[in-house]
Each structure stands twice: as structure tokens, then as C-alpha cells.
C-alpha positions as a Markdown table, in Angstrom:
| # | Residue | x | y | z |
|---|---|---|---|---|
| 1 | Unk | 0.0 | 0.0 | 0.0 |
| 2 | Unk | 1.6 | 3.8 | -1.2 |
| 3 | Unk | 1.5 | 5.5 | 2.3 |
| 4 | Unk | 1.6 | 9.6 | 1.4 |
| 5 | Unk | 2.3 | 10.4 | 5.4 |
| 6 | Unk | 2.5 | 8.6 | 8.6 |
| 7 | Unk | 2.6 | 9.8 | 11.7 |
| 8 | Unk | 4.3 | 8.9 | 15.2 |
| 9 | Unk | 1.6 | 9.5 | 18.0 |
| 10 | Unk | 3.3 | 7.3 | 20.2 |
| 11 | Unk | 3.3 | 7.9 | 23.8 |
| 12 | Unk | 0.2 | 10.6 | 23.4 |
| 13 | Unk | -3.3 | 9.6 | 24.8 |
| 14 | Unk | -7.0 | 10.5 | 23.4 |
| 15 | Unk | -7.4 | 13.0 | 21.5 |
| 16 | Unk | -4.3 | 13.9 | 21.0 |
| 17 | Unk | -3.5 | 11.0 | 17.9 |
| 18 | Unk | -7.1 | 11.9 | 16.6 |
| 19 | Unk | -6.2 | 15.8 | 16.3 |
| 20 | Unk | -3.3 | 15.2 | 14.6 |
| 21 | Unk | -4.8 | 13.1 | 12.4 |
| 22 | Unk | -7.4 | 15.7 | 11.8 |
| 23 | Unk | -4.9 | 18.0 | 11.5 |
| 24 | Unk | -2.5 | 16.0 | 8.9 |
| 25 | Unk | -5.6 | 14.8 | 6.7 |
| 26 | Unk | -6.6 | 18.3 | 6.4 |
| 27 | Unk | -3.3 | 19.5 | 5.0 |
| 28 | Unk | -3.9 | 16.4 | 2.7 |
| 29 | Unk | -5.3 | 16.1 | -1.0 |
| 30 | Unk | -8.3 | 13.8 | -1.7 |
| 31 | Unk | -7.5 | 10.4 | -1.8 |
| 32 | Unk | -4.0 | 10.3 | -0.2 |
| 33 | Unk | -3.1 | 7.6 | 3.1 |
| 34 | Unk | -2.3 | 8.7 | 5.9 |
| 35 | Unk | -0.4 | 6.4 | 8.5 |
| 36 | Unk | -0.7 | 7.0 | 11.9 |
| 37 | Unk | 1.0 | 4.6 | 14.7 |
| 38 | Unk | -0.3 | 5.0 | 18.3 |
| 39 | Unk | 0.0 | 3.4 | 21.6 |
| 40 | Unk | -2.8 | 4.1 | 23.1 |
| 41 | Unk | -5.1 | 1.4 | 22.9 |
| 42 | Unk | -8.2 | 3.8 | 22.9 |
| 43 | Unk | -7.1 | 4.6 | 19.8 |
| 44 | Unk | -8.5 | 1.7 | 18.1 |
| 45 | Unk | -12.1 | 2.6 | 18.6 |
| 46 | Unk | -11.0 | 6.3 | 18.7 |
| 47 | Unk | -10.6 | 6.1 | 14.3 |
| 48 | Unk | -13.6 | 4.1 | 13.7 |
| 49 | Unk | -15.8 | 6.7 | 15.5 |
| 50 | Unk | -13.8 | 9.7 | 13.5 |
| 51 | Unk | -13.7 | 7.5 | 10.0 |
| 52 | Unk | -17.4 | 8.1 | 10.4 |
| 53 | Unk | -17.8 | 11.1 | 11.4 |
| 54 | Unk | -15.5 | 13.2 | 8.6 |
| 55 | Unk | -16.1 | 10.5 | 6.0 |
| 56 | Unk | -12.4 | 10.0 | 5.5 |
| 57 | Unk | -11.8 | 6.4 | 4.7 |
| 58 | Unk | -10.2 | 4.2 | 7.7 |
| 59 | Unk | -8.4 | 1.5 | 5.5 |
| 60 | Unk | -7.0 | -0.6 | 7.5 |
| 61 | Unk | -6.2 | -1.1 | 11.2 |
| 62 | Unk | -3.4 | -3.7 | 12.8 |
| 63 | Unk | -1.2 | -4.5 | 16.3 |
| 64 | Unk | 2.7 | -4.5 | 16.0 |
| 65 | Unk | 4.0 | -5.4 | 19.4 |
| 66 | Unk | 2.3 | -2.2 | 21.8 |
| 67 | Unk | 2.0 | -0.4 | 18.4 |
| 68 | Unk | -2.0 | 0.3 | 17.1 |
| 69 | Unk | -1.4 | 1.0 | 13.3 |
| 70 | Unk | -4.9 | 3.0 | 11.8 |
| 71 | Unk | -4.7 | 4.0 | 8.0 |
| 72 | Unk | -7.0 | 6.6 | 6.8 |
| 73 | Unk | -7.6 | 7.8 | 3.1 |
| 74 | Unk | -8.1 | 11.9 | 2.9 |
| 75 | Unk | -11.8 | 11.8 | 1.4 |
């Protein structure tokens, strides 16, 4: 998968990985990924609730070691 971004939000807690996210997308054009790797395990249900609420596309989610990997497509 081409990854346009990613982002390191390890070590932050809610929201903080969601705002960034919000903030990275947004400086984003349509249809480019964004990869964002987080430890807080909120985080998982964290980008589902935001994939639906901007309409960005949450591609994929996945666990590397204490690592919660969410990738998001700019709508």
C-alpha cells in the first residue's frame, strides 16, 4: 500500500493522535493515506468513530508489538 504520510503519536493519549490526524488529513489532497502509529489502545475505537464522522476512509487497522497502526484515506 503507497503511504503519502505517517505519523508517530506514540506515547500521546485521546485525543491527542485523533487531532493530529485531523490535523495531517486536512493538509492532505483527496485520496491520499495517511499512517498513523499510536500506543494508546483507545485509539483503536478512537478512528472508527472519527472514519465516520468526517467521511475519511479508515483502510486498515493492525497490532505490532504495543503499536495500534490505523490507515486513513483523505476523502
Amino acid at each position: 500500500m503507497n503511504i503519502d504520510k505517517e505519523l508517530d503519536t506514540r506515547g500521546l493519549n485521546c485525543p491527542l493522535p485523533i487531532l493530529k490526524a485531523k490535523k495531517a488529513l486536512a493538509e492532505m489532497l483527496s485520496g491520499q493515506t495517511l499512517r498513523v502509529v499510536a500506543t494508546d489502545a483507545g485509539s483503536v475505537r478512537d478512528f472508527v468513530a472519527f472514519a465516520k464522522q468526517t467521511g475519511n476512509e479508515l483502510l486498515e487497522q493492525s497490532t505490532e508489538g504495543a503499536d495500534y497502526i490505523h490507515v486513513m484515506r483523505r476523502r
